[in-house]
N, C-alpha and C positions, 0 to 999 in steps of 0.2 A: 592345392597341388603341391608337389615336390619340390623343396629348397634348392635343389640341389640339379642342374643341367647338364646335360653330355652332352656333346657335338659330336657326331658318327658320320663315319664313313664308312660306305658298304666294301668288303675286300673282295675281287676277284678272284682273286687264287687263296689256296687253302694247303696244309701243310703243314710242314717243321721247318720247312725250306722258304716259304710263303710269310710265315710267322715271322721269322731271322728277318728278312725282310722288311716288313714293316715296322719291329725293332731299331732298324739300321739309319730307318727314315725318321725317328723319334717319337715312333707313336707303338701304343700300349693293343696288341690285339686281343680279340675277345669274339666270343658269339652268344647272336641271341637267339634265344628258344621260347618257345609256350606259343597260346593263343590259337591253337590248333592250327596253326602256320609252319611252314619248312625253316629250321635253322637259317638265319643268315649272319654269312663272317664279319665281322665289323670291326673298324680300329677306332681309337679316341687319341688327340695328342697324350703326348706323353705327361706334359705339365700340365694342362687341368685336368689331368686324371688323378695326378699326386695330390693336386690343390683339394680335388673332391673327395680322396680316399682319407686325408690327412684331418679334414673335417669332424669324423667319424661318423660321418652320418647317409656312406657311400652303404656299408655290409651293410643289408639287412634291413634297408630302408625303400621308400616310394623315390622315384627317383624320375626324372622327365629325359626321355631320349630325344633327342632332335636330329631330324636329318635333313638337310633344306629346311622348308618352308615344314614339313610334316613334323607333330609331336607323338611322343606315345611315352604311358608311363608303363612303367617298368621295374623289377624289383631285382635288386644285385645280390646274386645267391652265393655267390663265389670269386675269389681274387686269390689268384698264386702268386706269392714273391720268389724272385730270384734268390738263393739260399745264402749267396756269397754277399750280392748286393743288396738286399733285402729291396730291390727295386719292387714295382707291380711289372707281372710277365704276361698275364690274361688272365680273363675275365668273363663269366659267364653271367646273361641279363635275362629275366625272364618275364613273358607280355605279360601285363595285370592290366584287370580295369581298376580304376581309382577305386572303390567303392566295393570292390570283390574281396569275397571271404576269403584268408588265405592262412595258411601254416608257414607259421616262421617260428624259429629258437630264439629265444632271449634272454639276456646273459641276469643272473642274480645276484643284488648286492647287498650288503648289508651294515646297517649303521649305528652309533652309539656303544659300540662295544664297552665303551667306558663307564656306561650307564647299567653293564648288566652283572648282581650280583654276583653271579655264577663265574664269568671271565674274573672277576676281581678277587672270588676265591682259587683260581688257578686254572680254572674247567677250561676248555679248550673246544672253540666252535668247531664240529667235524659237518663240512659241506658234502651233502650227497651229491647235491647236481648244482653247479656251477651255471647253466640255463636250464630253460623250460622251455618247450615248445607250445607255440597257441595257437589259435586259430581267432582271425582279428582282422577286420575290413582294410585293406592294403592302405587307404591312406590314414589309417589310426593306430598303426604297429607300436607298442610303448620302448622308447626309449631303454627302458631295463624296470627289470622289479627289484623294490627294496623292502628290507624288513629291517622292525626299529628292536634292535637287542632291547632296548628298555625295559630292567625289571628279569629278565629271562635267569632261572637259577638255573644248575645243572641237573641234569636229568630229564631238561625238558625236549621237547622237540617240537623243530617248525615243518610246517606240513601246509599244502597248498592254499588250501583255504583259508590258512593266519594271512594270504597277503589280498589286498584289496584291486582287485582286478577291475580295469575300467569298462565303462559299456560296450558290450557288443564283443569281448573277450574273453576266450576262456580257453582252458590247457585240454588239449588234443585226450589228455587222457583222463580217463571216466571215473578216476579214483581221486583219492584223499593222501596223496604220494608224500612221502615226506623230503625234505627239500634240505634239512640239515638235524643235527644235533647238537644240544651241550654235554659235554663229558667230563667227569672227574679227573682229574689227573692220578696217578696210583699213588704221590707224595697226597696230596690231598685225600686220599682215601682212609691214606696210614691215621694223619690229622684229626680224621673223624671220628676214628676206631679209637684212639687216643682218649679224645674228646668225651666220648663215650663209656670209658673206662674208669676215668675220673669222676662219672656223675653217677657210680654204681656201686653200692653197696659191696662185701665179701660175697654175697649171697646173688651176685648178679642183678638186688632188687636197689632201683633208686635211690640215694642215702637223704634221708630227712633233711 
């Protein structure tokens, strides 16, 4: 189950006015949705909401709702910050079973830069998509996907299936998408064309 616990309380009133409100009292409002059930408004304190967001493992995670004595998990799709305070303002939660297939984005990282010839000749990693969406059993969402630069010259490209995706997971989309690139720098380009000129005969043929 979910590391992670919310204590709710269901809100009666609903609104901008309703919202302020429950702000005023120290608690973070929100609603939940899914499970083929009607919306209900809910608040959470304001401090273990921080405690849980601050985590990082509130966005985009299995998450267990409590209300009373009743549990239900839950998956947090969305959180607004206040733009001045960067406080949490609400939050939207949606019903999962533990065990259910679900579509989530997940963000991609990447490591060893130091390790890939390509960056150490100058090339320059150009990220397509910064996440990936999957589809992946609500309580086995991966943390983030990485990919190990090791070895990567310029020119090449990373593309879905270079990353090792766990059981029971796979990207929403049917193709072989590419996920980043290595690119030359255009000083680096000069370099090569240089490099090139020098190992070439008058006659443009190779010189002995």
């Amino acid at each position: 189950m979910a590391d992670i616990v919310l204590n709710v309380e269901v809100r009666e009133q609903t609104g901008t006015g309703a919202a302020r409100t429950v702000r005023r009292s120290g608690k973070v409002p929100g609603v939940l949705y899914g499970g083929g059930q009607d919306p209900v408004a809910i608040s959470v304190p304001a401090n273990e909401f921080r405690k849980a967001l601050y985590t990082g493992k509130l966005l985009g995670h299995l998450v267990t709702l409590k209300y009373g004595k009743e549990t239900q998990p839950v998956i947090a799709k969305a959180i607004d910050m206040h733009p001045v305070t960067d406080e949490p303002w609400h939050f939207d939660l949606y019903r999962v079973d533990a065990h259910q297939q679900i579509k989530i984005s997940v963000p991609v990282h990447f490591i060893n830069h130091e390790e890939s010839p390509g960056l150490k000749r100058g090339g320059t990693l150009n990220v397509v998509r910064h996440d990936v969406e999957l589809s992946c059993p609500a309580d086995a969402i991966p943390e983030e996907l990485i990919f190990d630069l090791t070895g990567l010259e310029i020119g090449d490209t990373i593309r879905i299936s270079g990353f090792d995706l766990p059981k029971g997971v796979e990207a929403t989309v049917d193709r072989d998408f590419v996920i980043a690139t290595l690119a030359g720098s255009s000083a680096q380009a000069a370099q090569d064309a240089a490099a090139d000129a020098e190992s070439s005969g008058p006659t443009g043929e190779t010189a002995a």
